[in-house]
Each structure stands twice: as C-alpha cells, then as structure tokens.
LUMLUMFI-64946 format. One line per field, with one value per residue: residue in one letter; z, x, y of N, C-alpha, C in turn; residue number from 1. Coordinates in Angstrom, 2 decimals. Example, Ala and Ser with C-alpha at 12.3 -4.5 7.8 and 13.67 -1.06 7.14 Angstrom:
<pts>
residuo: (a,s)
n.zz: (7.80,7.08)
n.xx: (13.19,12.85)
n.yy: (-5.69,-2.25)
ca.zz: (7.80,7.14)
ca.xx: (12.30,13.67)
ca.yy: (-4.50,-1.06)
c.zz: (7.80,7.87)
c.xx: (13.20,12.90)
c.yy: (-3.30,0.03)
num: (1,2)
</pts>
This chain:
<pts>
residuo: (x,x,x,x,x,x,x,x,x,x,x,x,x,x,x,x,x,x,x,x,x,x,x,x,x,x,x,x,x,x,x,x,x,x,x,x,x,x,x,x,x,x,x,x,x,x,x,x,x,x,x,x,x,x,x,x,x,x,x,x,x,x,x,x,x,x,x,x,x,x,x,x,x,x,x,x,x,x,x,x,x,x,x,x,x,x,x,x,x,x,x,x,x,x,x,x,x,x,x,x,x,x,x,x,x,x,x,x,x,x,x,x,x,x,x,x,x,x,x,x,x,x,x,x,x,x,x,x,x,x,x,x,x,x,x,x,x,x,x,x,x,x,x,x,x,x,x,x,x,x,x,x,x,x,x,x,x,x,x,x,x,x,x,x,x,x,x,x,x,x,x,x,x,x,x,x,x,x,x,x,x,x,x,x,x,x,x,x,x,x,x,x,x,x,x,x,x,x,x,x,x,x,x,x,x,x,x,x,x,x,x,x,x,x,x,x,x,x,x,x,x,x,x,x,x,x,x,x,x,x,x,x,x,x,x,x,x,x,x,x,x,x,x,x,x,x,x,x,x,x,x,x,x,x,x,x,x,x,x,x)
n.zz: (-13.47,-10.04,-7.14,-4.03,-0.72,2.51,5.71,8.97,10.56,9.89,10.51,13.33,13.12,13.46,11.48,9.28,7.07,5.17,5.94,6.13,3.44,0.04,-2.70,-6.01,-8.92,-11.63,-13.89,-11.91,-11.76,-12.11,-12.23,-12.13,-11.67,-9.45,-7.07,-6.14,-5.78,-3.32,-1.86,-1.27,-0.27,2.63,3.38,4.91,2.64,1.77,-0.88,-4.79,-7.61,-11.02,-13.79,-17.57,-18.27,-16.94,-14.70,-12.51,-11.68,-10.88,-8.95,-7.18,-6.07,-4.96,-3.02,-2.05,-0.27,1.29,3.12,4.35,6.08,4.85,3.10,-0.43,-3.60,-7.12,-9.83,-13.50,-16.28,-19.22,-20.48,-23.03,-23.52,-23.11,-21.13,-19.55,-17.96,-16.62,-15.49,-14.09,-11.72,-10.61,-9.51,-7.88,-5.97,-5.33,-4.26,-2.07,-1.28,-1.74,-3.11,-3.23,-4.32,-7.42,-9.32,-12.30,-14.20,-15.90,-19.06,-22.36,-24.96,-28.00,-30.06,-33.05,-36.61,-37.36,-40.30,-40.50,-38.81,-37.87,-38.39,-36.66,-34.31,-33.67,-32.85,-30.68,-28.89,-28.43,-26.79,-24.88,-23.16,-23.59,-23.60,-22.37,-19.45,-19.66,-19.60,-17.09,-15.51,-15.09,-14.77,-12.15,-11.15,-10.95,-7.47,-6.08,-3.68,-2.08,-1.10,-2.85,-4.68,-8.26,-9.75,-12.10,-14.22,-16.56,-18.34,-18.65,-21.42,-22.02,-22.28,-22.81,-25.94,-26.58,-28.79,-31.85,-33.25,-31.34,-31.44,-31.40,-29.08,-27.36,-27.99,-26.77,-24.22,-23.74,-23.90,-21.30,-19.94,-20.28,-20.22,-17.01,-16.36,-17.27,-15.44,-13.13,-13.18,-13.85,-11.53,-9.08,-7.28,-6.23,-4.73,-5.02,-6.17,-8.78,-10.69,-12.07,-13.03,-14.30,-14.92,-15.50,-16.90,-15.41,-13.55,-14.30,-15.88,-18.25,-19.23,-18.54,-16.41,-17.23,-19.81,-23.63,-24.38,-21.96,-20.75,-22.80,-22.20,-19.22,-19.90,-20.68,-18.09,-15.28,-13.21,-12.75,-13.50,-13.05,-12.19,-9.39,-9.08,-6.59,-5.79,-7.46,-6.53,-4.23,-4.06,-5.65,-3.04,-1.33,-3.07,-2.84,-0.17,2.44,2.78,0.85,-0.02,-1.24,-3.70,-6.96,-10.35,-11.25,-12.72,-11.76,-12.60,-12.69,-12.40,-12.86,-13.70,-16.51,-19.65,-19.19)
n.xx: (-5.82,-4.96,-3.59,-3.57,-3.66,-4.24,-5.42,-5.65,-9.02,-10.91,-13.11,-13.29,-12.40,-12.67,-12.45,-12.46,-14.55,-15.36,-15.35,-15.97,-16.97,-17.31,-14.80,-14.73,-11.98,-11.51,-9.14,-7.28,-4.40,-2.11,-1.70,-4.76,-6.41,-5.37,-4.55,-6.92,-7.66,-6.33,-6.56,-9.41,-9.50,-7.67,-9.83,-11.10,-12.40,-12.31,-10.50,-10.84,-8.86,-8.50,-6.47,-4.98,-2.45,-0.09,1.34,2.60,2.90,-0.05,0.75,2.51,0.63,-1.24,0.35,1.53,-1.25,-1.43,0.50,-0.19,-2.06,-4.68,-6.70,-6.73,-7.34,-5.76,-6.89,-6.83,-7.87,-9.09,-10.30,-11.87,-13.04,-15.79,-16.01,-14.06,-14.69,-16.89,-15.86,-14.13,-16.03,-17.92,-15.61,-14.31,-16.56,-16.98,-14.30,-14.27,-16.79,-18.71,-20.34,-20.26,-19.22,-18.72,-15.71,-15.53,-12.76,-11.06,-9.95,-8.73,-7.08,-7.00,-6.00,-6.72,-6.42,-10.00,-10.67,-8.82,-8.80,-8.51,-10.66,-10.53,-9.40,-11.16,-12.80,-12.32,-11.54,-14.18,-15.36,-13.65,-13.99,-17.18,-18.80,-17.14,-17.73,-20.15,-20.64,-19.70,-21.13,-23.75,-23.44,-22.39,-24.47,-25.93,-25.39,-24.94,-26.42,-29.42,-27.92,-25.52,-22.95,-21.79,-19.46,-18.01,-15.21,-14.74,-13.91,-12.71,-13.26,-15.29,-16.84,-15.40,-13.12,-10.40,-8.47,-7.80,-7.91,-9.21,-12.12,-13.29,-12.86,-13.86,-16.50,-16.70,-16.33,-18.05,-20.30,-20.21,-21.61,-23.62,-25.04,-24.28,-26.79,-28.49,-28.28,-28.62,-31.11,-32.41,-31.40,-32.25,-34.93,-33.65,-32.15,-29.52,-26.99,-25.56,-22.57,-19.96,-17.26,-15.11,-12.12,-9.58,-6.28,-4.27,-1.19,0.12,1.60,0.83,0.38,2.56,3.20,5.12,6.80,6.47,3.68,2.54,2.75,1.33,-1.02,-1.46,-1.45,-4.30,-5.44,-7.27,-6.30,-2.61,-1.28,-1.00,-3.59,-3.40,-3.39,-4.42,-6.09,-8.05,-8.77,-9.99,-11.70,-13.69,-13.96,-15.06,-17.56,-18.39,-18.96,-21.11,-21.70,-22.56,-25.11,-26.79,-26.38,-26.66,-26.36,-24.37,-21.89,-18.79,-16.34,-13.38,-10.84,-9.09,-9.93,-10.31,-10.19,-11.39)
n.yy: (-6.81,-5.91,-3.87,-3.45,-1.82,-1.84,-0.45,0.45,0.77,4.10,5.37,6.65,9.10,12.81,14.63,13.52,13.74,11.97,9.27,6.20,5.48,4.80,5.58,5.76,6.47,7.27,7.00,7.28,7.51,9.67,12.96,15.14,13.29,11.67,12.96,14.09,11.32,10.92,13.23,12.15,9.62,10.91,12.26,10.48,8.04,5.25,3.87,3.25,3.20,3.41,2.93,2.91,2.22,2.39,0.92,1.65,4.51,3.95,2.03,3.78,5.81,4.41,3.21,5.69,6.46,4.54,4.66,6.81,6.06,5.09,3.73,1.84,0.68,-0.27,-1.15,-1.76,-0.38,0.59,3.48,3.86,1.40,-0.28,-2.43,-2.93,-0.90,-1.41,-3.77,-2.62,-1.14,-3.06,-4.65,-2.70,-2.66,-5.33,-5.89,-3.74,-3.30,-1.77,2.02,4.74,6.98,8.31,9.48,10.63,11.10,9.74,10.96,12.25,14.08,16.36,17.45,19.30,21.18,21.80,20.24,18.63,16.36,13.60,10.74,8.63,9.05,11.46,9.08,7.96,10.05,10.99,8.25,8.02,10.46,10.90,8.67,7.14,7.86,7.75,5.10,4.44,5.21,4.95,1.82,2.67,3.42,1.20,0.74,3.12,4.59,6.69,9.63,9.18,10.48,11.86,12.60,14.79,15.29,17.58,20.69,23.79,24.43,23.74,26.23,28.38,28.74,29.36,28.49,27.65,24.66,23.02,22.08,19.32,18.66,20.47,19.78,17.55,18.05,19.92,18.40,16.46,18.51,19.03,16.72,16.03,18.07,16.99,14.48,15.35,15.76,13.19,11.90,13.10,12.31,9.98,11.21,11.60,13.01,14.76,16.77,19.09,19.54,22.15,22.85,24.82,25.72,23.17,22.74,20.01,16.81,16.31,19.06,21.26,24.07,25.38,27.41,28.16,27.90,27.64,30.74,31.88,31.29,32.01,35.13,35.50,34.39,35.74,35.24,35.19,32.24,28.74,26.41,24.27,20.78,19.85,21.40,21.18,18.87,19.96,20.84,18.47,16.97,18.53,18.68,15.58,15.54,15.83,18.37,19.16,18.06,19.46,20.45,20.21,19.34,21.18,23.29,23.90,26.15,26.49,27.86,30.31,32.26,32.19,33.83,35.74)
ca.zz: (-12.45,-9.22,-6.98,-2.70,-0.11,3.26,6.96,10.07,10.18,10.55,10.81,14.47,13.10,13.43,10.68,8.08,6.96,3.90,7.17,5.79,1.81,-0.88,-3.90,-7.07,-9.24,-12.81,-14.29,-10.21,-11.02,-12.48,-12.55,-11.38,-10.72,-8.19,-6.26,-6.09,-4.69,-2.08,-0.82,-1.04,0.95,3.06,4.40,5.50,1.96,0.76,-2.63,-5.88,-8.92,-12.60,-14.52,-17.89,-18.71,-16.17,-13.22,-11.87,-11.06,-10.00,-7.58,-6.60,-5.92,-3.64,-1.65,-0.94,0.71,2.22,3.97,4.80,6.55,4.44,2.15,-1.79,-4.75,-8.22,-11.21,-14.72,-17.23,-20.46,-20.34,-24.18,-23.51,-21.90,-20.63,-18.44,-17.30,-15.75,-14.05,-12.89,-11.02,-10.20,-8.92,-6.76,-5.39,-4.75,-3.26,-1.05,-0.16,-1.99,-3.95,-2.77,-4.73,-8.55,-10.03,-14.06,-14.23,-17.13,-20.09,-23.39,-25.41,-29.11,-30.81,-34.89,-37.15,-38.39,-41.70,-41.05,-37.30,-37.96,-37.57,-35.58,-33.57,-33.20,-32.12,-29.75,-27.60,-27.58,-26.69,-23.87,-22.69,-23.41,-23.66,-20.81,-18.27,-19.59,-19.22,-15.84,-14.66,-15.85,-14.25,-11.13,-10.64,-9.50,-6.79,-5.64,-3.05,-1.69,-0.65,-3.30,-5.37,-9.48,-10.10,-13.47,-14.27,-17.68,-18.79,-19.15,-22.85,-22.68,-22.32,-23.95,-26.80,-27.21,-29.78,-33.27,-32.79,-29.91,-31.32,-31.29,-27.44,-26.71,-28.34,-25.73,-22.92,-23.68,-23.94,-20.04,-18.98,-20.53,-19.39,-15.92,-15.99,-17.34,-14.48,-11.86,-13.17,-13.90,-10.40,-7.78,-6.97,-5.62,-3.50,-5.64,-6.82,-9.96,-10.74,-13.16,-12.64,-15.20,-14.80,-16.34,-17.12,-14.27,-13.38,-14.48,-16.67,-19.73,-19.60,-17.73,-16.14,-18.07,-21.63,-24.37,-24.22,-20.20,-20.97,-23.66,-20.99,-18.61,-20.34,-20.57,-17.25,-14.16,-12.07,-14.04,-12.36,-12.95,-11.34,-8.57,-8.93,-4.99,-5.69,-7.65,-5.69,-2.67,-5.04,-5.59,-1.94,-0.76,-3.88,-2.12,1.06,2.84,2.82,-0.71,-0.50,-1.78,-4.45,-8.09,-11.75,-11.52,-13.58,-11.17,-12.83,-11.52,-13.83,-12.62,-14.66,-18.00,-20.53,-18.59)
ca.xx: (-4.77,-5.59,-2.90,-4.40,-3.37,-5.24,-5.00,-6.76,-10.32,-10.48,-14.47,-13.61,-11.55,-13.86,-11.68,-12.50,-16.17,-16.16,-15.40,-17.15,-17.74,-16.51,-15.19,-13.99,-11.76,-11.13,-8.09,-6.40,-2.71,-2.02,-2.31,-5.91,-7.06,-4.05,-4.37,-8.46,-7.80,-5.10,-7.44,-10.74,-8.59,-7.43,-10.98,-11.38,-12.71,-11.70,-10.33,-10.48,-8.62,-8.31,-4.92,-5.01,-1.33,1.07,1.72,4.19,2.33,-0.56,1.56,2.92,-0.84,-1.29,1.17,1.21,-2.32,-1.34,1.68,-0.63,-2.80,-5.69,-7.05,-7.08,-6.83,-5.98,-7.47,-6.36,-8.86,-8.95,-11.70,-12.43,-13.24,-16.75,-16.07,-12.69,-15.02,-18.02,-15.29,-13.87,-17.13,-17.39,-14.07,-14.74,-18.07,-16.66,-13.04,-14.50,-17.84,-19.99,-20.14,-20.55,-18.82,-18.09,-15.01,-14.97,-11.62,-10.06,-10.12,-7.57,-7.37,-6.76,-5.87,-6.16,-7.46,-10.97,-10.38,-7.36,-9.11,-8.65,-11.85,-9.93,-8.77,-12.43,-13.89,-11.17,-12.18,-15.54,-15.09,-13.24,-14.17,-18.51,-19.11,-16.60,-18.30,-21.73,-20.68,-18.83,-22.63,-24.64,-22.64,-22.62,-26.37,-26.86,-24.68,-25.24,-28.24,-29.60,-26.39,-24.52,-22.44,-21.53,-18.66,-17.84,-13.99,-14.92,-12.90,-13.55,-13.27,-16.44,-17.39,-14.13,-12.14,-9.15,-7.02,-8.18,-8.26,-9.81,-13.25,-13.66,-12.60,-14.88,-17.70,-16.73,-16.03,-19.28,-21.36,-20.24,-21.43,-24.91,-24.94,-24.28,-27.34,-29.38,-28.35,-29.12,-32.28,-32.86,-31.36,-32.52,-35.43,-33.48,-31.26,-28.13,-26.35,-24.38,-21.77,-19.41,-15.85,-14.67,-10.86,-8.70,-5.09,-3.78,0.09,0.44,2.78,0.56,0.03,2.99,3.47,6.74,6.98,5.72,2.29,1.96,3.01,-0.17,-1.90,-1.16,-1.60,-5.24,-6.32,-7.39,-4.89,-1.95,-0.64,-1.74,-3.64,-2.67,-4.06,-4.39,-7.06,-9.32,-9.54,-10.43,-13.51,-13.98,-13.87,-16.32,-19.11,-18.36,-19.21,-22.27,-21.89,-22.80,-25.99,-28.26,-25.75,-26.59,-26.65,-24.00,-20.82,-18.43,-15.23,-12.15,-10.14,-8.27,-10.73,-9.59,-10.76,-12.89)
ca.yy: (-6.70,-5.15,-3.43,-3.19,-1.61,-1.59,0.27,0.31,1.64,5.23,6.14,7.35,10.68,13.72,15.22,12.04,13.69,11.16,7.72,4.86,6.07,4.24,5.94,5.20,7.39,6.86,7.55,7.99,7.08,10.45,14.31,15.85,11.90,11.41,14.36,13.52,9.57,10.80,13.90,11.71,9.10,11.59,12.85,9.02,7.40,3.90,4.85,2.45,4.48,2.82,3.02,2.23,1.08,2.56,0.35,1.84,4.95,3.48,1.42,4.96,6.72,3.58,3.06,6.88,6.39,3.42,5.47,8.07,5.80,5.22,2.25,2.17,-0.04,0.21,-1.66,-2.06,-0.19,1.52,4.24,3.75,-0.28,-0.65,-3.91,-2.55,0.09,-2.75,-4.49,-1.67,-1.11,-4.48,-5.06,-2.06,-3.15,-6.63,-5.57,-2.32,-3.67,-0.98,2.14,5.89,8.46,7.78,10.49,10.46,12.10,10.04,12.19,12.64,15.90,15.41,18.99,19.50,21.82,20.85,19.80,17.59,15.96,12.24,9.90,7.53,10.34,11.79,8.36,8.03,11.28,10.32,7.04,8.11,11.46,10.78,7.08,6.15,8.60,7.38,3.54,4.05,6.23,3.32,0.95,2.97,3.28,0.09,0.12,3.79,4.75,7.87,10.24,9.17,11.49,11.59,14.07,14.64,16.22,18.21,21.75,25.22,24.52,22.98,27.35,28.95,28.07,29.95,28.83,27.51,23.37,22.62,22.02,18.32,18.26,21.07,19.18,16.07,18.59,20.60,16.84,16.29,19.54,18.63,14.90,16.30,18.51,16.07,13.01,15.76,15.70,12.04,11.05,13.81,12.06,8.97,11.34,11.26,14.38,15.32,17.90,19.08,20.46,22.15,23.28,25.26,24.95,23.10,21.87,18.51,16.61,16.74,20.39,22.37,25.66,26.10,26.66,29.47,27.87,28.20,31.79,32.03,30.44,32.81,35.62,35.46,34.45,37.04,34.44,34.80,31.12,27.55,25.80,23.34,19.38,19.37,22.95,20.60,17.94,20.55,20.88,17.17,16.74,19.05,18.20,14.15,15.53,16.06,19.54,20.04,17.70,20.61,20.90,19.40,19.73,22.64,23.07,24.25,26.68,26.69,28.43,31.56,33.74,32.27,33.98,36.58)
c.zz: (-11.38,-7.80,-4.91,-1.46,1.26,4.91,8.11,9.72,10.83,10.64,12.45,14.33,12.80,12.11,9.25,8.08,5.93,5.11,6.20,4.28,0.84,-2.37,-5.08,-8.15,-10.75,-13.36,-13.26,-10.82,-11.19,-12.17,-11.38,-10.74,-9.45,-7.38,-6.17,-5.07,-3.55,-1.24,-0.60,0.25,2.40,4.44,4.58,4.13,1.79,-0.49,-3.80,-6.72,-10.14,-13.14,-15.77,-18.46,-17.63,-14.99,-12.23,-10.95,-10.46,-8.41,-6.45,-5.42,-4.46,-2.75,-0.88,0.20,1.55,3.55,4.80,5.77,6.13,3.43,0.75,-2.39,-6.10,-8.96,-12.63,-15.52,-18.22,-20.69,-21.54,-24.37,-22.59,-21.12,-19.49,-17.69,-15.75,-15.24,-13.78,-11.39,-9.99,-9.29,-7.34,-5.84,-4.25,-3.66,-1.64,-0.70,-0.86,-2.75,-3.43,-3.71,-6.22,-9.22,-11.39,-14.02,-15.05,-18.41,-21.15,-23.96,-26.81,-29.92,-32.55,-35.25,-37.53,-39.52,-41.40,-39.57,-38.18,-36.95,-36.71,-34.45,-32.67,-31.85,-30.78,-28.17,-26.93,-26.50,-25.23,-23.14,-22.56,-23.21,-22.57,-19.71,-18.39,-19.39,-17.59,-14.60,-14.51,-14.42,-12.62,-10.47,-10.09,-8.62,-5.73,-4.91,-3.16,-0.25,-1.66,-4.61,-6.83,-9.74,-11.15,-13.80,-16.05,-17.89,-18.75,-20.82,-23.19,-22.97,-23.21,-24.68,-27.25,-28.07,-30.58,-33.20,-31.99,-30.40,-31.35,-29.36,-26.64,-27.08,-27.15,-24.30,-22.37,-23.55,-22.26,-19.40,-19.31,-19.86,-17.93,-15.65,-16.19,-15.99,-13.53,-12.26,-13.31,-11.96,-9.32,-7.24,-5.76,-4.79,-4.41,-6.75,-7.97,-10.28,-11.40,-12.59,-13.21,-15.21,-15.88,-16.68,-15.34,-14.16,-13.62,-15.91,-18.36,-19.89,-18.46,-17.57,-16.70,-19.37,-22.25,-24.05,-22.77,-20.33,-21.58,-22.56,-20.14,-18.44,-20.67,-19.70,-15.73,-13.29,-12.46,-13.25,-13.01,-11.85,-10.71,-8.85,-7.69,-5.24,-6.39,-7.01,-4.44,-2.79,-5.12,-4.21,-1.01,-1.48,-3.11,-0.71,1.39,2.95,1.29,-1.17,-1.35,-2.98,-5.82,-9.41,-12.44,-12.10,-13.27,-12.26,-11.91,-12.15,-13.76,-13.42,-15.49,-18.48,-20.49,-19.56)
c.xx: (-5.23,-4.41,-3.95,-3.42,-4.69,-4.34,-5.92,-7.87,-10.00,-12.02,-14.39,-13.32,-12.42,-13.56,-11.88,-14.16,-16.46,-15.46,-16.23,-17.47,-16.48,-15.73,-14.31,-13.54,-11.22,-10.03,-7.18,-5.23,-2.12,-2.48,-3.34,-5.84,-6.52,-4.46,-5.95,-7.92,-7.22,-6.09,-9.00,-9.96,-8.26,-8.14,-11.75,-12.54,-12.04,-11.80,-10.76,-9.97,-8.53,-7.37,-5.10,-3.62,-0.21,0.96,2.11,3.57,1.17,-0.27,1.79,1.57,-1.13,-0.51,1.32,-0.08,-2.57,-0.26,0.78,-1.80,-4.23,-5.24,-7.47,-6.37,-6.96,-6.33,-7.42,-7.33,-9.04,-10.36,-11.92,-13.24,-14.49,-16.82,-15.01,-13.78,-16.04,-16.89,-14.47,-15.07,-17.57,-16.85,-14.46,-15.53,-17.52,-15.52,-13.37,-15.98,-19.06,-19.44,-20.80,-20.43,-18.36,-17.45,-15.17,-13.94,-10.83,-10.78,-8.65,-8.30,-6.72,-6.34,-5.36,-6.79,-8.44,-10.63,-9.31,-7.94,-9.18,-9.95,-11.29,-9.90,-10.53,-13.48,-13.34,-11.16,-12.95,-15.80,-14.86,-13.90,-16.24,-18.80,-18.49,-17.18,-20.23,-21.80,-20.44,-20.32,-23.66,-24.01,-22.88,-23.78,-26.53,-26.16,-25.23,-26.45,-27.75,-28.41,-25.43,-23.88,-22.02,-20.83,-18.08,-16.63,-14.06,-13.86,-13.45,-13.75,-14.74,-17.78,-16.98,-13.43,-11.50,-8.33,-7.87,-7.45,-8.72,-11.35,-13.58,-13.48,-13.55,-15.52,-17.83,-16.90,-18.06,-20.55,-21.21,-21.29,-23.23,-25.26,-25.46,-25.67,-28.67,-29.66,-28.71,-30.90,-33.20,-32.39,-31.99,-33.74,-35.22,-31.98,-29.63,-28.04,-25.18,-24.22,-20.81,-18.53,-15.33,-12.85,-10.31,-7.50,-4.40,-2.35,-0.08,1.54,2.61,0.07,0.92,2.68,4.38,6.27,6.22,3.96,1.46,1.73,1.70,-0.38,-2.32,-1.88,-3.42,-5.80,-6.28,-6.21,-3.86,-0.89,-1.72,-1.67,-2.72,-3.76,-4.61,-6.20,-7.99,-9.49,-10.02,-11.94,-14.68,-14.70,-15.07,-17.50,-19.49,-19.15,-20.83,-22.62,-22.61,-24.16,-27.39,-27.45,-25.55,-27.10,-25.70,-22.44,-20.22,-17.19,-14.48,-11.15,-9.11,-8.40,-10.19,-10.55,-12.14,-12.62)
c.yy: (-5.72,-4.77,-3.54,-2.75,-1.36,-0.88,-0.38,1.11,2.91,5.89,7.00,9.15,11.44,14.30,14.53,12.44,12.50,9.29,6.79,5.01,5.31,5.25,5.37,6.39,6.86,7.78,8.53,8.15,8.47,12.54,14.20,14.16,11.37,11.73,13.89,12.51,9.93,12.05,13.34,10.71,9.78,11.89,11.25,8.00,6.45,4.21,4.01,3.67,3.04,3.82,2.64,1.60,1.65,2.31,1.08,3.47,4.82,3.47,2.71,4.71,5.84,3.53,4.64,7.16,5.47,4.46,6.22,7.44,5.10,3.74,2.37,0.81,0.31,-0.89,-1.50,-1.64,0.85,1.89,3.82,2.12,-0.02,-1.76,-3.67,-1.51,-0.62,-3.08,-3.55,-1.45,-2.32,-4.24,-4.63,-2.29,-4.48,-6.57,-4.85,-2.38,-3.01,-0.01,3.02,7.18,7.62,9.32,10.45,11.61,11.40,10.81,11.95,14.00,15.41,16.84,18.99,20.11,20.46,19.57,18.69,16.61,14.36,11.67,9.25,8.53,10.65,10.44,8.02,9.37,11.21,9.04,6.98,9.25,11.70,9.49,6.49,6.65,8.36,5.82,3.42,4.48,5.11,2.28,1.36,3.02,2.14,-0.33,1.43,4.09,6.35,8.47,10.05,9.91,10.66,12.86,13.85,15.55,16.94,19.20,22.86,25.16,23.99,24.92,28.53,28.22,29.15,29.96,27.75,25.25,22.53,21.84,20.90,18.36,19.00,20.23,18.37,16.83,19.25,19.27,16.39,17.50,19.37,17.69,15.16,17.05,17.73,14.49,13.91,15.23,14.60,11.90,11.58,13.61,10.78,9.25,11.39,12.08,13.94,16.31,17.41,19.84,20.90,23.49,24.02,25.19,24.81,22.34,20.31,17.84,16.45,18.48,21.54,23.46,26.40,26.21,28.09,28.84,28.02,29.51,32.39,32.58,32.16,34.25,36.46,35.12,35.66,36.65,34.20,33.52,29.78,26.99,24.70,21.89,19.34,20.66,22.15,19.60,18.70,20.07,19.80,17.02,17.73,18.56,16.39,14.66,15.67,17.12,20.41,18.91,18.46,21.18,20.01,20.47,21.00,22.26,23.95,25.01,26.84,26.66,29.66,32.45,33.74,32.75,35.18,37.55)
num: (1,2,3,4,5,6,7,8,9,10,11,12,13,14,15,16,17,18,19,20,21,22,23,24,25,26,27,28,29,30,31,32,33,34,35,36,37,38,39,40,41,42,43,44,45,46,47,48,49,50,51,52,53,54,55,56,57,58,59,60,61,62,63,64,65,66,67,68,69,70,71,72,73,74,75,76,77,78,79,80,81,82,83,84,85,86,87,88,89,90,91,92,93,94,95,96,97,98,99,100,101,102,103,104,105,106,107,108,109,110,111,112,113,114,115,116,117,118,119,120,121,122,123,124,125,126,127,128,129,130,131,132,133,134,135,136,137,138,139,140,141,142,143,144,145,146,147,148,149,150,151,152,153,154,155,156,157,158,159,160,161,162,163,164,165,166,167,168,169,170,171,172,173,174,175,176,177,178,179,180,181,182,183,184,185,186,187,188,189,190,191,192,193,194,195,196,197,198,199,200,201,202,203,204,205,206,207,208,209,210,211,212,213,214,215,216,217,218,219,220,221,222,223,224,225,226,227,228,229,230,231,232,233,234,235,236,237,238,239,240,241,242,243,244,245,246,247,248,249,250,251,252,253,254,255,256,257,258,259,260)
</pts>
C-alpha cells in the first residue's frame, strides 16, 4: 500500500540545501522518524517513509508535508520482513525517481532481565533493529552514488546502560554503532558517507517526559529535560547535507549528558 502526496518543484529555494535529493525514512509515520521526514522535506527533499501497520498516522506525516509544501510518500513495511524492506527501496526508487539519503530510524526496545529475555523476543530486536538496517543498506547500495548519505538512528545505550535489563537492546544498539563504522569504511571510497545518531531519552509517545521513569531519566542527565524529536532530526538534516561531506563513520550523541 502506498500513500502520495506531491507539490510543485521547489529546487529554486536557496533555503532547500537538500532541492533535488531523494530520501527515504524508515519507520517516518511516528516519533524521531516523523519529525526526520517533515524536516528532511522541509530543507527541499522528496521524502518516502515506511509504516509498518498504522495508516492513519502515516496518512498524517504526509499530508502534513504535503500542506507544508513539499512531496512524500508512505509505504507499507515491517522492518523485521526482508522482503517489505526491498520493496520499500524499490517502491522508492520507482515512485521518486532515485535514491539519495537512506534514514534507518525504525527500531523496537524489548526490556527483561537476562535470565527471563524470551528467544522470540531476542530474535525480534535483532531482526529489526540489526538485520533490518543491514537489509534496507544492502538494498540501498545499488541505487546510491557518490554524495550519498547512510544515517543510522541507534541510542546512547549502545555506550550507557543504566538500569539492569537493557542488555539485549544494547547488544542491537551497540551492533549499529559498529556496522556504521565499518560501512564508512567499506563505502568512502565510492563517495558515500555513514553516521550514527545515537539519542538519548527523547519526547515521544513510547517514552514520555511525564511519569516516575522520566523523573529517573532526568535525574541523571547534565540537561535535566528530554529531548525534542524536531533536535534530532536538526542532526539528521545536517549529516544529509552537504555540509557534513567530510563527515563519516562517527557516532554522533545527543543525549543531554546522560550519564556523564
């Protein structure tokens, strides 16, 4: 299923550094991925995002960048499925012409002690959080040239672990942050940067600002405040740009000095 919204061209706006660039955002309709498609959009990208079961925000994500001027579609795909991930890519390619900027920003979080961490559970992280960002990379290579970006949405957990279940998600979080230093180093011969983003607790509707565990939260970082969704895509949005072509293999924090 594929969702489209289109505009007028906007490569003339001095203000639109990403004019003419395709990107594609995995796991847009939502949270960080949202806030990403609508400020890549924004700075004059054609968006694609992948949803994997909620229409309805999708639909949203789009039509707000349609409103706003700008051109995006969404696409139907469950990061854990390698086959939704290829025609995501696809789709994209075929719909939007080409294939510039690739986001990995879906992700799940799975929290149990050790001892009790369900296999299902385990393969289920991976699945999604290493295997979907290594199918969707794959996939992207042969579409991507020289200029084109690989931004990878990881955690600070992949550095700190604060609280006593986390350690399967670090493992997945900490496996991006590797990955990433390794594709700088496979791709930077053919011009095409990778980077790692690794956030800390940021406002969204799976991980409020309210609540005793914000409070934790809180508690331990230099910024006592969560983040904003809109503050990582700034991030996004510059590593896309051309301004950050001398900029690979690095595993950006943006964390409000958790855990310093």
């Amino acid at each position: 299923m594929s969702i489209q919204a289109n505009s007028s061209n906007q490569a003339g706006h001095i203000n639109q550094p990403l004019a003419g660039k395709v990107a594609l955002v995995t796991g847009g309709s939502r949270g960080i991925g949202a806030a990403i498609a609508k400020r890549l959009a924004n700075q004059g990208a054609t968006v694609a995002i992948t949803y994997a079961s909620n229409v309805s925000s999708a639909e949203e994500v789009v039509s707000d960048i349609r409103n706003a001027g700008g051109r995006a579609i969404a696409i139907q795909a469950n990061s854990a499925k390698p086959q939704d991930l290829k025609h995501a890519v696809a789709e994209t390619v075929r719909q939007l012409g080409g294939l510039d900027i690739l986001v990995n920003n879906a992700g799940v979080a799975t929290m149990a002690p050790i001892d009790d961490f369900a296999e299902a559970d385990f393969d289920h992280l991976l699945a999604v959080n290493v295997k979907g960002i290594f199918i969707a990379v794959q996939e992207a290579l042969r579409h991507l040239k020289s200029g084109g970006r690989i931004i990878n949405i990881g955690s600070i957990n992949a550095e700190i672990v604060p609280f006593a279940g986390m350690s399967v998600y670090a493992l997945s979080k900490g496996a991006i942050a590797t990955f990433t230093r390794g594709l700088a180093r496979d791709l930077g011969a053919r011009g095409i940067t990778a980077n790692n983003i690794q956030p800390g607790p940021v406002d969204t509707d799976m991980n409020p600002a309210t609540g005793d565990f914000a409070d934790t939260l809180r508690g331990i970082m230099a910024l006592p405040r969560y983040g904003k969704a809109e503050e990582i895509a700034g991030l996004v949005a510059y590593l896309a740009s051309d301004e950050a072509a001398y900029v690979t293999g690095a595993s950006w924090n943006i964390d409000g000095g958790f855990g310093l």
